[in-house]
Every structure is written in structure tokens, then in C-alpha cells.
Backbone and ligand atoms as CSV (ligand in chain L), in Angstrom:
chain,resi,resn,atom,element,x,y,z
A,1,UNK,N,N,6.057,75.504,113.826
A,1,UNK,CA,C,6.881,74.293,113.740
A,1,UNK,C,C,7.515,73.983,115.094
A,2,UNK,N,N,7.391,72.682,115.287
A,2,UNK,CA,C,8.127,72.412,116.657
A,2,UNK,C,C,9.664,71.771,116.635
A,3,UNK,N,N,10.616,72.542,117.274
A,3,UNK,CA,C,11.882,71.864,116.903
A,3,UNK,C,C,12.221,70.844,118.421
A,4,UNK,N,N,12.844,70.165,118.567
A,4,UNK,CA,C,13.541,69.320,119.919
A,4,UNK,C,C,15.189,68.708,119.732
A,5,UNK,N,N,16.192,68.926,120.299
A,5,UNK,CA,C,17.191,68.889,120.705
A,5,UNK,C,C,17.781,67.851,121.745
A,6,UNK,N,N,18.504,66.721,121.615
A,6,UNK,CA,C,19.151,66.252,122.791
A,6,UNK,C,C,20.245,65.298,122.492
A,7,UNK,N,N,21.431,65.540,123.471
A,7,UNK,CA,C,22.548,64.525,123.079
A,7,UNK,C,C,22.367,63.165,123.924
A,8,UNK,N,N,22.689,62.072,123.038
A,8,UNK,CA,C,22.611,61.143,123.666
A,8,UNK,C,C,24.260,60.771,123.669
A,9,UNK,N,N,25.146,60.155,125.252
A,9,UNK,CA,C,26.172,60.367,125.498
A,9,UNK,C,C,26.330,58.612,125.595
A,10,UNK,N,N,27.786,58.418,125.314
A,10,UNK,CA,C,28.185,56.951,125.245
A,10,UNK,C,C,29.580,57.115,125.553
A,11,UNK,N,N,29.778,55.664,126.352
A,11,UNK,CA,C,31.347,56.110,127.010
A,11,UNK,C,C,31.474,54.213,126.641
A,12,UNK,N,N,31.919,53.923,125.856
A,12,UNK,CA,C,32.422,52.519,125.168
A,12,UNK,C,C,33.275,51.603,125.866
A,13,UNK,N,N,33.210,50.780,126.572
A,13,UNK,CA,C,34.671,50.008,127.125
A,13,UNK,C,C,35.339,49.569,126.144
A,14,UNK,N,N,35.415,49.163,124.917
A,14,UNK,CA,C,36.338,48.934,124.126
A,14,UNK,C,C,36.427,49.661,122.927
A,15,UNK,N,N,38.002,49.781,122.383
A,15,UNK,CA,C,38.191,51.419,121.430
A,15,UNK,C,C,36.809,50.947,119.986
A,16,UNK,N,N,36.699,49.863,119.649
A,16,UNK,CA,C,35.827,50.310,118.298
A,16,UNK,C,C,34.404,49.179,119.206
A,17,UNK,N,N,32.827,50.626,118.805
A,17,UNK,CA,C,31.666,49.086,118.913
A,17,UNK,C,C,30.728,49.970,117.994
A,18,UNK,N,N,29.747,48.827,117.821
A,18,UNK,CA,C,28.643,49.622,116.972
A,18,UNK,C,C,27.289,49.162,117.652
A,19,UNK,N,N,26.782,50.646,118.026
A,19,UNK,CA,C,25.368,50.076,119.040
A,19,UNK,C,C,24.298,50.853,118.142
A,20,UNK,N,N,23.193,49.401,118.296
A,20,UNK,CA,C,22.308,49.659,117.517
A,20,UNK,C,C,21.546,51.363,118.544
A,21,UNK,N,N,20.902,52.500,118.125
A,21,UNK,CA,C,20.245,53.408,118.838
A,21,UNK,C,C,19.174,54.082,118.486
A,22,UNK,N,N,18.249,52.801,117.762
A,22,UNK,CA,C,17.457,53.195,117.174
A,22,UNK,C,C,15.812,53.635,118.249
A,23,UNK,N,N,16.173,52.978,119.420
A,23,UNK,CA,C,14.926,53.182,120.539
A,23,UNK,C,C,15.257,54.205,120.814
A,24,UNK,N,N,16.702,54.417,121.175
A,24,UNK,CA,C,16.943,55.541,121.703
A,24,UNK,C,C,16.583,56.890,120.834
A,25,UNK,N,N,16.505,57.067,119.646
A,25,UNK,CA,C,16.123,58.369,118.690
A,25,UNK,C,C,14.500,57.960,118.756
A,26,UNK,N,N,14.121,57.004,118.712
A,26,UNK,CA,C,12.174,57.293,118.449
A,26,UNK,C,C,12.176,57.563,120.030
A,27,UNK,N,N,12.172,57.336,121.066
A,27,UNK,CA,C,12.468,57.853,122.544
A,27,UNK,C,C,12.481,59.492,122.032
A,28,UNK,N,N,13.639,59.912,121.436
A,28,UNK,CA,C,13.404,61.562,121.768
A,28,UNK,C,C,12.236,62.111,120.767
A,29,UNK,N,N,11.958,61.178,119.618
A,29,UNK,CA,C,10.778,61.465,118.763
A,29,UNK,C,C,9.735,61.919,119.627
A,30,UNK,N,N,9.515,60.470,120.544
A,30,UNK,CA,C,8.128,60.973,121.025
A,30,UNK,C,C,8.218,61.996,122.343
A,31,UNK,N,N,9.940,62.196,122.623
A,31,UNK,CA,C,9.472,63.246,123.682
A,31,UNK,C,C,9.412,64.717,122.691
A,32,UNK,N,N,9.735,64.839,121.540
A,32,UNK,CA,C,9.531,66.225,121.067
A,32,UNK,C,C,8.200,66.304,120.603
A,33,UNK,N,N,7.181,64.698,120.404
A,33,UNK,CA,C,5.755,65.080,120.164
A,33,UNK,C,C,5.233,65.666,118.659
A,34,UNK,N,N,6.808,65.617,117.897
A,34,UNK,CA,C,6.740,65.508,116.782
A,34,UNK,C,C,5.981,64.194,115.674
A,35,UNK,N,N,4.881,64.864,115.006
A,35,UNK,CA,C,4.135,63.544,114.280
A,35,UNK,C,C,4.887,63.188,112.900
A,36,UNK,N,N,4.735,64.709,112.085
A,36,UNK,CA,C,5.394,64.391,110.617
A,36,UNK,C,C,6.449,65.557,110.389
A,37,UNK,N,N,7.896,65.387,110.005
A,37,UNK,CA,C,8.544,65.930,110.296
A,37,UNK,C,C,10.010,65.144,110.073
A,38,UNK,N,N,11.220,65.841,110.081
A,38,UNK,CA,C,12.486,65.101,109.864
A,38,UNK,C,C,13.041,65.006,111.324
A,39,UNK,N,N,14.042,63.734,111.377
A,39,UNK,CA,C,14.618,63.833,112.458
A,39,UNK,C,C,16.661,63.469,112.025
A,40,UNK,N,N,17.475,64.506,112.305
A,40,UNK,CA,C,18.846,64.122,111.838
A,40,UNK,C,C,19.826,63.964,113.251
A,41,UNK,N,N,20.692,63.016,113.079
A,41,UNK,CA,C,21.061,62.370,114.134
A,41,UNK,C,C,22.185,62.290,113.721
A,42,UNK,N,N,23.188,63.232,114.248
A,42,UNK,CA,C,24.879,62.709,113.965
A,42,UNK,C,C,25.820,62.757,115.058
A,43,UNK,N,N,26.714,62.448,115.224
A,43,UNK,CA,C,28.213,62.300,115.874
A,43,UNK,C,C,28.487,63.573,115.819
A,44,UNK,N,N,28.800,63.893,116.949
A,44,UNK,CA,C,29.528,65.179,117.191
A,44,UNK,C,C,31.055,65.056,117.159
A,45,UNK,N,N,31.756,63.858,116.864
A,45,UNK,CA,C,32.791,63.426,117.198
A,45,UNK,C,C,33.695,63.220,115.779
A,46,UNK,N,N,34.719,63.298,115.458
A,46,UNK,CA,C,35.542,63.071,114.083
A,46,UNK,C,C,36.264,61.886,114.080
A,47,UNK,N,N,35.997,60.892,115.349
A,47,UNK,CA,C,36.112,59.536,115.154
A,47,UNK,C,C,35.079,58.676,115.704
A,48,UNK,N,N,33.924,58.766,114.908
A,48,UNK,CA,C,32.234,58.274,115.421
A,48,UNK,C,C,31.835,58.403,114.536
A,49,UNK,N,N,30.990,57.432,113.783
A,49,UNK,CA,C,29.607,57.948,112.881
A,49,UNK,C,C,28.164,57.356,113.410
A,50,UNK,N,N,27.479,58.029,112.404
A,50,UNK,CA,C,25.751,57.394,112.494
A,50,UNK,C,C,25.869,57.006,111.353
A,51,UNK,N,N,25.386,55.885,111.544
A,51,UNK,CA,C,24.417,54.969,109.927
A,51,UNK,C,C,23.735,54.691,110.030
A,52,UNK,N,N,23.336,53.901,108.835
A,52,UNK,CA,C,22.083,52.826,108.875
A,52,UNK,C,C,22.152,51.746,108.160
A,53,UNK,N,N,21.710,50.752,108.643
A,53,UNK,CA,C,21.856,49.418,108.026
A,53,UNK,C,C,21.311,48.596,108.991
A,54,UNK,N,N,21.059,47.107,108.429
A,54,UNK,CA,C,20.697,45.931,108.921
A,54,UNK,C,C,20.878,45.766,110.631
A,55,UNK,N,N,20.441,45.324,111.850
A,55,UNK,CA,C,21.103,45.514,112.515
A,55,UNK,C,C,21.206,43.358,113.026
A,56,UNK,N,N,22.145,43.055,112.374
A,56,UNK,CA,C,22.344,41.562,112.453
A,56,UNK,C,C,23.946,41.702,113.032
A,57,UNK,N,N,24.080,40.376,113.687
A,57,UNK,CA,C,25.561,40.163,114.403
A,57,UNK,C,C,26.446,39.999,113.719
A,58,UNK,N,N,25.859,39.103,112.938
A,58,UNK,CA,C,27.144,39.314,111.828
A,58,UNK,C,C,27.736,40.102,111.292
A,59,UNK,N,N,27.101,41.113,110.481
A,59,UNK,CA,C,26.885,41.925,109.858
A,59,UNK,C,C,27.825,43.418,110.750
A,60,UNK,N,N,28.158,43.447,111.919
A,60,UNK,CA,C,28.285,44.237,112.741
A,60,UNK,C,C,30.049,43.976,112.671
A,61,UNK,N,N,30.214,42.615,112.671
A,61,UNK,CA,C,31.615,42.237,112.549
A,61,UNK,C,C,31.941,42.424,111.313
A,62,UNK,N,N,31.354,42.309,110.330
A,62,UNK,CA,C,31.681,42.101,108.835
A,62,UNK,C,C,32.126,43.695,108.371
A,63,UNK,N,N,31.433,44.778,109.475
A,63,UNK,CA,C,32.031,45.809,109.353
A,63,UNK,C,C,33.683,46.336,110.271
A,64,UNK,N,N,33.360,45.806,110.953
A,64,UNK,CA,C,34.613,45.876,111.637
A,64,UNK,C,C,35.735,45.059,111.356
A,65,UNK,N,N,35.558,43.879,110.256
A,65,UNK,CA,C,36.864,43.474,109.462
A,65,UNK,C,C,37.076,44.112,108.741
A,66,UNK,N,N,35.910,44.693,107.653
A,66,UNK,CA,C,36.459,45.289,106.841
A,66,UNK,C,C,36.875,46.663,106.842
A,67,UNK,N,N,36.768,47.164,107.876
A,67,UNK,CA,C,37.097,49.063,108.246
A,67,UNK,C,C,38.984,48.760,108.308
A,68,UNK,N,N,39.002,47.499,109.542
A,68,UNK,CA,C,40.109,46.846,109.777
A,68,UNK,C,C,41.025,46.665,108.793
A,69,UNK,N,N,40.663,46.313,107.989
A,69,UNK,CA,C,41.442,46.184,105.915
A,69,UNK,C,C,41.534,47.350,105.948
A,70,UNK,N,N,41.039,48.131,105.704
A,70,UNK,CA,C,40.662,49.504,104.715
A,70,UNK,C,C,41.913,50.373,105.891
A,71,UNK,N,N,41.271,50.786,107.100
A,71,UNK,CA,C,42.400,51.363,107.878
A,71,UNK,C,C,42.698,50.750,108.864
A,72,UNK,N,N,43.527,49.646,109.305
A,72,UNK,CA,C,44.155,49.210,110.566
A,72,UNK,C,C,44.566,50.082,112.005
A,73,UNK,N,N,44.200,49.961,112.801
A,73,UNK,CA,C,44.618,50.720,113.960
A,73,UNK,C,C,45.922,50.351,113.674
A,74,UNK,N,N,46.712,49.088,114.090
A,74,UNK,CA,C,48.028,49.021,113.902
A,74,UNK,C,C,48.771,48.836,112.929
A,75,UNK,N,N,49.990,49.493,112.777
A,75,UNK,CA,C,50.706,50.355,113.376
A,75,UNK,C,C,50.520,51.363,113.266
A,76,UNK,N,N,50.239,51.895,114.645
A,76,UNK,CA,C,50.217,53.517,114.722
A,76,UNK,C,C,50.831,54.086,113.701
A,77,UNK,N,N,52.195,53.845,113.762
A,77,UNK,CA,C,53.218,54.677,113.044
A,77,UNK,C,C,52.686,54.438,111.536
A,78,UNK,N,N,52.117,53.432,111.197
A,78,UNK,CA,C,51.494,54.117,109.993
A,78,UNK,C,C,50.805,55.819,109.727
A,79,UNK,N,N,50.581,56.058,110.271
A,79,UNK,CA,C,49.450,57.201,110.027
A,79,UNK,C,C,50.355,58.228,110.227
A,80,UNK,N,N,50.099,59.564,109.396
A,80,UNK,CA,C,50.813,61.027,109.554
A,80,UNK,C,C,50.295,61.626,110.925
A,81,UNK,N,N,48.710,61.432,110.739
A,81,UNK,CA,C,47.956,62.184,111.592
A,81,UNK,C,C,48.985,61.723,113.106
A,82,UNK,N,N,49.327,60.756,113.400
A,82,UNK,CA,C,49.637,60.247,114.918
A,82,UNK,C,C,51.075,60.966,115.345
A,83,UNK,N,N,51.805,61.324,114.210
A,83,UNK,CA,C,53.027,62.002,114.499
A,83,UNK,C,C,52.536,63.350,115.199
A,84,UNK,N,N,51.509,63.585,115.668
A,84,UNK,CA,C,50.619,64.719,116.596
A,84,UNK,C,C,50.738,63.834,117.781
A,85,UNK,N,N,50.834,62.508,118.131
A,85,UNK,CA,C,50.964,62.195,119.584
A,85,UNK,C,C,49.808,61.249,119.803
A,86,UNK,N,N,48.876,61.600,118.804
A,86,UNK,CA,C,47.429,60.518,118.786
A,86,UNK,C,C,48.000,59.304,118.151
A,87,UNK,N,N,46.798,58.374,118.530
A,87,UNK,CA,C,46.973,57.154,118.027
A,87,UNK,C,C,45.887,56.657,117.464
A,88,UNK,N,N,45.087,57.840,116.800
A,88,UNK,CA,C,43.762,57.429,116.195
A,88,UNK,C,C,43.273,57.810,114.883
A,89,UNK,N,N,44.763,57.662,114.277
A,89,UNK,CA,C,44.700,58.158,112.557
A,89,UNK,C,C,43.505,57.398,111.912
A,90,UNK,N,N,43.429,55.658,112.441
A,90,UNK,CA,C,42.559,55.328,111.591
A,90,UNK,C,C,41.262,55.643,112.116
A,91,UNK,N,N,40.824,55.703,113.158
A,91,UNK,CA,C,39.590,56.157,113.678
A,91,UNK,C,C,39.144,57.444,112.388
A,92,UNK,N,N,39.962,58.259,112.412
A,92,UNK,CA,C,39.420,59.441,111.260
A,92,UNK,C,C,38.980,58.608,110.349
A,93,UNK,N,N,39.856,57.770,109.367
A,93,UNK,CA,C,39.318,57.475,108.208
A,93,UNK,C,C,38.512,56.589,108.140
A,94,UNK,N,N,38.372,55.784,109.624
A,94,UNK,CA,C,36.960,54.845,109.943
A,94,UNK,C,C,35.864,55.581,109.458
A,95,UNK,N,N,35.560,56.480,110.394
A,95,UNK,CA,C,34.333,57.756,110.421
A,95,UNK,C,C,34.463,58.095,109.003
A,96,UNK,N,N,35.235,58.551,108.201
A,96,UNK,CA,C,34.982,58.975,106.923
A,96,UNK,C,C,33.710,58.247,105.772
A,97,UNK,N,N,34.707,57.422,106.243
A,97,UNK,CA,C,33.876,55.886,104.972
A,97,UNK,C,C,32.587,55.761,105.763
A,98,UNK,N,N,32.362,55.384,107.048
A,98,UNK,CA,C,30.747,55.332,107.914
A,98,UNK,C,C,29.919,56.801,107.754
A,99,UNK,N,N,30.884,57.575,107.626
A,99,UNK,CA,C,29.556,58.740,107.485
A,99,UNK,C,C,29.318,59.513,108.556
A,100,UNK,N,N,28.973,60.552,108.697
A,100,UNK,CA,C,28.488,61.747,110.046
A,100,UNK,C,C,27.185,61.754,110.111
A,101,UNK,N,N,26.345,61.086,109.468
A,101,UNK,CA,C,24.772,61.533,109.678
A,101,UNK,C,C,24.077,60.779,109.173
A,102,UNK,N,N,22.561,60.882,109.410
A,102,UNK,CA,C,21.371,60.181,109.268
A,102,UNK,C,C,20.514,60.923,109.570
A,103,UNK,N,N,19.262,60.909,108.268
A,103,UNK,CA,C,18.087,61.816,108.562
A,103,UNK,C,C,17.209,61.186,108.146
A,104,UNK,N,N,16.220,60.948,109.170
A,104,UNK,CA,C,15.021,60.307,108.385
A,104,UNK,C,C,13.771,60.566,108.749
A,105,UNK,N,N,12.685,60.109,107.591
A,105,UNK,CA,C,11.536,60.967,107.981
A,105,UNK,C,C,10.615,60.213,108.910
A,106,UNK,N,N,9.901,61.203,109.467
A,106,UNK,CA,C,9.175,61.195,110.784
A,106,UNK,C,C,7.996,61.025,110.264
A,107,UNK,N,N,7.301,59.834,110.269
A,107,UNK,CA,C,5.555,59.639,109.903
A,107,UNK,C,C,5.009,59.235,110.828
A,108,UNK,N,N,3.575,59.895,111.201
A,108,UNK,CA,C,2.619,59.410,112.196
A,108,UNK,C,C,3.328,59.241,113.595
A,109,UNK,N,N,4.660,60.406,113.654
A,109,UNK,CA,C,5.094,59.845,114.985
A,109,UNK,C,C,6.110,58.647,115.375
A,110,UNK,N,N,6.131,58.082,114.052
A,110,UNK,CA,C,7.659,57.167,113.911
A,110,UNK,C,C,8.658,57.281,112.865
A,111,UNK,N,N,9.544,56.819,113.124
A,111,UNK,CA,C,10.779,56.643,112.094
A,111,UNK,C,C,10.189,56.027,111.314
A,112,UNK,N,N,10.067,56.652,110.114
A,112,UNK,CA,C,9.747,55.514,108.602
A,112,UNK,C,C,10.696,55.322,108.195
A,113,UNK,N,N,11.051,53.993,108.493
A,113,UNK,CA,C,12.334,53.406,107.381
A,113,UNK,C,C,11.835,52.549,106.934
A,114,UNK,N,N,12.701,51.972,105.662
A,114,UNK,CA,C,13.033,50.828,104.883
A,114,UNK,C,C,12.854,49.679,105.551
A,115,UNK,N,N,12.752,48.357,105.057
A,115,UNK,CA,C,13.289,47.449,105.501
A,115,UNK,C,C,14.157,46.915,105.622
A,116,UNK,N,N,14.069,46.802,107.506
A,116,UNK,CA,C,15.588,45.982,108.136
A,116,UNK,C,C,16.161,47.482,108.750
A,117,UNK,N,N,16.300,48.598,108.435
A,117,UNK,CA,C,16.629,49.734,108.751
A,117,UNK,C,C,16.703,50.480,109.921
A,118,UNK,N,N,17.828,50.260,110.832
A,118,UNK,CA,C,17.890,50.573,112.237
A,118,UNK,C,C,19.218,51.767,111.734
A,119,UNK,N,N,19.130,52.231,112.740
A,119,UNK,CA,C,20.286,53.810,113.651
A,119,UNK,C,C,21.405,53.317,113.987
A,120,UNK,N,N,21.945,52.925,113.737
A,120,UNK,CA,C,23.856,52.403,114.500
A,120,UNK,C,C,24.839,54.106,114.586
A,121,UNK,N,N,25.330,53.894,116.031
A,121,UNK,CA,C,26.528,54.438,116.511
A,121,UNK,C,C,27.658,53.743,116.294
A,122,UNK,N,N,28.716,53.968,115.390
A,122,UNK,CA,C,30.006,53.782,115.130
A,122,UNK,C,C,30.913,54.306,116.016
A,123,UNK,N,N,31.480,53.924,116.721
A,123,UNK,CA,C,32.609,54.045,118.021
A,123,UNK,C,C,33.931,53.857,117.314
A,124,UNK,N,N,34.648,54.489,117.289
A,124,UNK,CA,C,36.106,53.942,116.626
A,124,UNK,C,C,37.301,54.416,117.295
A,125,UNK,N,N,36.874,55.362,118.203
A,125,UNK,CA,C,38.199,56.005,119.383
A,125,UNK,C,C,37.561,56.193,120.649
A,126,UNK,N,N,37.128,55.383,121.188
A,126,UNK,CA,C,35.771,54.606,122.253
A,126,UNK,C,C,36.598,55.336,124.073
A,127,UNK,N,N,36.338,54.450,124.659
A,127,UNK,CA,C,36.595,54.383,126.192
A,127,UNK,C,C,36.803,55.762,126.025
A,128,UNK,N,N,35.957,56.963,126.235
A,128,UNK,CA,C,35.760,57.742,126.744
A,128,UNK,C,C,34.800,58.618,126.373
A,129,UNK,N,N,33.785,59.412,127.015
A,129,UNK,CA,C,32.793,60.040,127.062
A,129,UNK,C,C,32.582,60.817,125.460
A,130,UNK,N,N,31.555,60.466,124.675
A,130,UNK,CA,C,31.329,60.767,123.361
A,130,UNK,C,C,29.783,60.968,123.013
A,131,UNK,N,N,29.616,62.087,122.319
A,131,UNK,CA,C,27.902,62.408,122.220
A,131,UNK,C,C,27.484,62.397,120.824
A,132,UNK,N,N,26.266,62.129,120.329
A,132,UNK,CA,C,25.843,61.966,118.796
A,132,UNK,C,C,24.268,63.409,119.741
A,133,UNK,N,N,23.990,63.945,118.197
A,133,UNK,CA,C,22.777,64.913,118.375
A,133,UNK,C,C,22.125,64.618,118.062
A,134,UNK,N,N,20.948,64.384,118.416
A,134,UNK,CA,C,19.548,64.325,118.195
A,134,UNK,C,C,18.393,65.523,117.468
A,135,UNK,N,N,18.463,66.043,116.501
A,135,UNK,CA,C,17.397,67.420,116.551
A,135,UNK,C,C,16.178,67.174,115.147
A,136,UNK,N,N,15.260,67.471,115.863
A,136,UNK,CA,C,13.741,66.921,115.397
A,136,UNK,C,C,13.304,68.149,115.283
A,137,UNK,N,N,12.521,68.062,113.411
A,137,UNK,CA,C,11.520,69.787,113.513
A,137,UNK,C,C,10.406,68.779,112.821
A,138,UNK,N,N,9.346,69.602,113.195
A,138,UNK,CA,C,8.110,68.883,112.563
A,138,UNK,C,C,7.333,69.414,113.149
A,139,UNK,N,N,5.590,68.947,112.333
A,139,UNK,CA,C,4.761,69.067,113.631
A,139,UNK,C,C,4.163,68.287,113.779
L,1,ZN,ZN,ZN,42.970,62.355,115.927
């Protein structure tokens, strides 16, 4: 069995984005040369996720109003977690609801997905250096 490994690193100029990274994971597909096989892709980070979904403009905002409802960055002082000095209580419970991972299967050498079905990076405590993992077994 062949396994392959690699972080792909993102440093965000603004605190929340969602980038589609779906070239970027069939990119390490075909450098591990893996044909059929799984590939799982998560955030190393506890305010970041991986998903999947549609990758439309709208659709990108429609998540970021509604994370916005659900947990507001402001007011800080809402959150317990920030009485630690952070200011990224909701970033946690962003990432909660988006999820830590994505695994999907590897056919003929590509991502078989669904339709419409792209890789999104969830950013939610951004402007500064942040890595999601890449690791592929197959053969
Ligand atoms: Zn925190």
C-alpha cells in the first residue's frame, strides 16, 4: 500500500474566508500516484474546518451569515472561552458546526465526488499562518 503526506499552509488576510482547495488535494493525489484508494484532509487547527459543498459565491456568504447568527464574533465578552485573553470564542464554535474533516474516495486517480462537490477551507481565526493535512493510502 502506498501512503503520502503533506500540509498545505494558508495565512488569510482577513479573520473569516472560505477557499475553495479542491486542485490543491487532487495536486497531492497525483503526486502520491495513488489510483484507488482514500484521501482525508483536515484542519489541524480548532478554529478551521474542511468541508464540502457547492462551491458558488453565494453560497460562500450564505455561510458566513449564517455562522454569524449562530456565533457572532462580537462581543467578545460574550464568550467564556475569551475571559483566557482570546478573542476567538466564536471561531471554536464556527469550526464545530463546519466540521474537522473530509474523506473521499480516490478512483482512477481522482477525487470521486458527487455532484457540484468541491474541498473548502474554513478560516475563522485567519491572518496568521494555519495548515490543513493532506494523507492519501491507496494503490
Ligand atoms: Zn481560542
Amino acid at each position: 500500500m502506498k501512503s503520502y503526506r503533506e500540509e498545505l499552509w494558508f495565512n488569510t488576510s482577513s479573520r473569516r474566508e472560505y477557499i475553495n482547495i479542491t486542485d490543491k488535494v487532487q495536486e497531492a493525489i497525483n503526486k502520491s500516484r495513488v489510483k484507488e484508494g482514500l484521501c482525508l484532509v483536515n484542519a489541524m487547527h480548532i478554529t478551521a474546518s474542511v468541508y464540502i459543498n457547492d462551491a458558488e459565491q453565494g453560497l460562500l456568504q450564505d455561510y458566513d451569515d449564517w455562522l454569524e447568527k449562530l456565533a457572532p464574533h462580537e462581543p467578545i465578552s460574550h464568550y467564556r472561552h475569551n475571559n483566557t485573553g482570546e478573542d476567538n470564542g466564536d471561531a471554536h464554535l464556527k469550526r464545530q458546526v463546519m466540521g474537522r474533516e473530509v474523506v473521499v474516495a480516490i478512483t482512477e486517480g481522482r477525487l470521486d465526488f458527487g455532484p457540484w462537490e468541491q474541498i473548502f477551507y474554513g478560516e475563522f481565526d485567519g491572518r496568521r499562518r494555519k495548515r490543513i493535512l493532506v494523507k492519501i493510502i491507496g494503490e
